[in-house]
N, C-alpha and C positions, 0 to 999 in steps of 0.2 A: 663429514659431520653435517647432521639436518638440522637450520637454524630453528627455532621455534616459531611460530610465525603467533601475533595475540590476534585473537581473534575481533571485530568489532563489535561492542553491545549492541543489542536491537533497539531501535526507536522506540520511545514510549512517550505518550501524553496523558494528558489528565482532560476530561471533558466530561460536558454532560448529557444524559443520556434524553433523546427526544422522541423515541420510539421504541415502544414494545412489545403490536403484536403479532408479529412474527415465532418461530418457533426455532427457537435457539440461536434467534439472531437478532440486534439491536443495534440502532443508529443513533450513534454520537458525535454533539456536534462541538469542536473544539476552536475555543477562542484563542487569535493570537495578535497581538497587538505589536506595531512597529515603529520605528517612525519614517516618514516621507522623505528621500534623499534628497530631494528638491527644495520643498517648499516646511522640513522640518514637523510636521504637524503629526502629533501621534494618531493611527489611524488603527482600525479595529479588522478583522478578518474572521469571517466563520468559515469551518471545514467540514463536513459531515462525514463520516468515516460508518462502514458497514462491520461488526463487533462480533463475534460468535462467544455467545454464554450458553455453554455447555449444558449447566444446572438450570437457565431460565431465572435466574438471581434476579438480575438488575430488571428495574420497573423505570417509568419516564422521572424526569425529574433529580436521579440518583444522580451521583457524583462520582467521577469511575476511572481508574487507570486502566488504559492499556497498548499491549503490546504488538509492535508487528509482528507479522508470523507468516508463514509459505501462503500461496493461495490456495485458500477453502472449496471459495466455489467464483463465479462471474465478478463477485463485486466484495468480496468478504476477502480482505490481506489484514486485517486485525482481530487479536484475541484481548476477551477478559481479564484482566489480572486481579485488580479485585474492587471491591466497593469501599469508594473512602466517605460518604455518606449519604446515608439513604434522605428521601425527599420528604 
């Protein structure tokens, strides 16, 4: 008997987008905020993530979910999912 194994969902974030002019690729940058195990203090983090939009959608400013996905190319392990609000 083969157990079913579930699979894990893919990582996904929400950020915003800070670069556009590339060609069919966009850099987002995502905020996450924590707090300090030491000293308690909620502290801020930026991530830049390299984004492939397929259509050329997303512009600077936009508001954007997305997904990881296999690697693309050198720097590009995130896809488009979609625009939660334009700029």
């Amino acid at each position: 008997m083969v157990e079913m194994v579930e699979r894990t969902s893919r990582k996904e974030k929400t950020g915003v987008v800070t670069k556009d002019k590339m060609d069919k690729t966009r850099v987002v940058e995502v905020m996450s905020r924590f707090k300090h195990p030491r000293y308690s203090k909620i502290m801020s983090r930026r991530a830049k993530f390299y984004v492939h939009d397929e259509k050329n959608e997303a512009h600077a400013g936009d508001k954007v979910l997305i997904m990881e996905t296999r690697p693309l190319s050198k720097q590009k392990r995130w896809r488009l999912v979609k625009i939660l609000e334009k700029a």
